[in-house]
N, C-alpha and C positions, 0 to 999 in steps of 0.2 A: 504494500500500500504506500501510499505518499500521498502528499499533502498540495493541494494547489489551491488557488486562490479566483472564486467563480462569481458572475451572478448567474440568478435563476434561468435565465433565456441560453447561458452557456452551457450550464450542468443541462437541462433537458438536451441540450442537442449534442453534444458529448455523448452523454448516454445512449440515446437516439444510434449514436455514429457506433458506438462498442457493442449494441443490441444487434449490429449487423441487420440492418434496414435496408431492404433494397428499393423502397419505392418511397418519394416522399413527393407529397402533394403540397406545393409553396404559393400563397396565396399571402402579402403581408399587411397587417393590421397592428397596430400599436395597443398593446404594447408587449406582443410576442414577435413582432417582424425582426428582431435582429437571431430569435431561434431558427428561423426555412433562412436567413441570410448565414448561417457558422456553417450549417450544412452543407449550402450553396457554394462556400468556400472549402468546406471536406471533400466533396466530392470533384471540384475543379483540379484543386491539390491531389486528387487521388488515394485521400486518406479512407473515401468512403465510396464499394463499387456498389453504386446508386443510380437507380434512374430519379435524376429531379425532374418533374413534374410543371412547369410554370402555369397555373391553370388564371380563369378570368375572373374567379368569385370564391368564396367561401364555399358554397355552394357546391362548384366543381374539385374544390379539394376532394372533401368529403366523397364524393361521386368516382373521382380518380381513385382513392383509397378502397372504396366500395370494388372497382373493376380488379384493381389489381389483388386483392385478397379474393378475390374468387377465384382466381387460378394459383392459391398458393402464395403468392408475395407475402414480405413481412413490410408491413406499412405504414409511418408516421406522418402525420399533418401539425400545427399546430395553429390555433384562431384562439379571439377572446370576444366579449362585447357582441354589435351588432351581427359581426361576421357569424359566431356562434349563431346566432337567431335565425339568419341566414341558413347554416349548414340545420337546421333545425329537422325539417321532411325528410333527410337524408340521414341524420341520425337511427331513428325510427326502423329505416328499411337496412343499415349496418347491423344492427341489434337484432331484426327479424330475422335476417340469413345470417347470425352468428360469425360475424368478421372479425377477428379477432384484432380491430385493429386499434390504434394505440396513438392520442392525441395530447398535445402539451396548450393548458388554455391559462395565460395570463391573465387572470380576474380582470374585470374593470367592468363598473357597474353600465346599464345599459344607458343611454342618451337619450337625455330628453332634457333642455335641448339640447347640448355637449357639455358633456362630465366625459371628465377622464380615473376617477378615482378608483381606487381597490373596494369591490363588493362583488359579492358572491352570487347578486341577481343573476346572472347570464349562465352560472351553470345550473343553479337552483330550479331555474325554471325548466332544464331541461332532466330532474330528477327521475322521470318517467319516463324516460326514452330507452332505458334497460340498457343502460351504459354502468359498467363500475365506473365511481367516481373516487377518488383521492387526493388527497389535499393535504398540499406540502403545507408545513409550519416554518423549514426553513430553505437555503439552498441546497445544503445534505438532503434534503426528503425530496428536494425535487429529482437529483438526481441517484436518489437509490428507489422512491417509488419509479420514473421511466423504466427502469430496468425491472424492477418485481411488475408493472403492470404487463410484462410481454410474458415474461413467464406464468402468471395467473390467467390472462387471457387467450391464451395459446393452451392451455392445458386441455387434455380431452374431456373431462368432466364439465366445463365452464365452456368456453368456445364461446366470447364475447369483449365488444370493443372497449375499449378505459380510458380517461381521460384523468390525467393528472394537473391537478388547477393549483395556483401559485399567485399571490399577490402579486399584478400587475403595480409596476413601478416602483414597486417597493420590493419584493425576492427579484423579478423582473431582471431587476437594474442594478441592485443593490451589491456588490460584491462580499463573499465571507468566503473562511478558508474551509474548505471540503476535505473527508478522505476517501481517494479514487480506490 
């Protein structure tokens, strides 16, 4: 183990990168967009053999991720706020067919009419869409929950998507020392 020094948008997509992801659905929203951009620079660098995904919405993240775990991919996105609301109908139908796929959602409560703060509206409301949900307290749980949610979600017994949600702007952005 060893020690480095992360915010929350790093640890999820590190982890992301070590979970050995080959499909990642990048669509960017504040205040998870520098998570699909660490990737976007893993797999340019050739640290991560990934297809990125550049999709046009939330929506199509979601949709991408949905395509490619149906043939088997292993598949990360990550949204917060509206975009989550967005990916919302898509949820629903990931959980129907048991995708085991695996999202990093920066809290930030929804807009109305622009708030950018840390609240847990945007996953809350989606408590029923038969997703595991978990919820980091710090940067360590962001980035040891990405890793246990593929492993629980991927399991035969379960064979369902997870989202690991994290204070936008605050774990987000924030830097603290982790152990990898």
């Amino acid at each position: 183990m060893s020690t480095e020094f992360w915010n929350g948008n790093m640890a999820a997509a590190v982890a992301a990168r070590q979970a050995r992801v080959q499909v990642v659905a990048a669509y960017p929203i504040t205040p998870q967009t520098h998570t699909v951009e660490y990737l976007s620079q893993f797999v340019a660098n050739g640290e991560l053999d990934a297809r990125l995904v550049k999709v046009e919405s939330e929506h199509s993240a979601l949709s991408a991720c949905c395509g490619a775990s149906v043939v088997g991919a292993r598949t990360f996105t990550a949204s917060c706020s509206q975009g989550l609301q967005l990916m919302s109908e898509v949820m629903y139908f990931a959980s129907g067919m048991r995708f085991p796929i695996v999202m990093a959602v920066a809290n930030r409560t929804l807009s109305v009419p622009v708030n950018i703060w840390a609240d847990h509206q945007d996953t809350l409301v989606n408590r029923d869409a038969g997703w595991m949900q978990l919820y980091a307290a710090n940067v360590q749980e962001v980035y040891d929950l990405i890793l246990c949610a593929y492993r629980v979600a991927e399991h035969s017994d379960v064979c369902l998507p997870a989202l690991v949600a994290y204070d936008g702007f605050i774990l987000s952005h924030a830097s603290e020392p982790i152990e990898t």
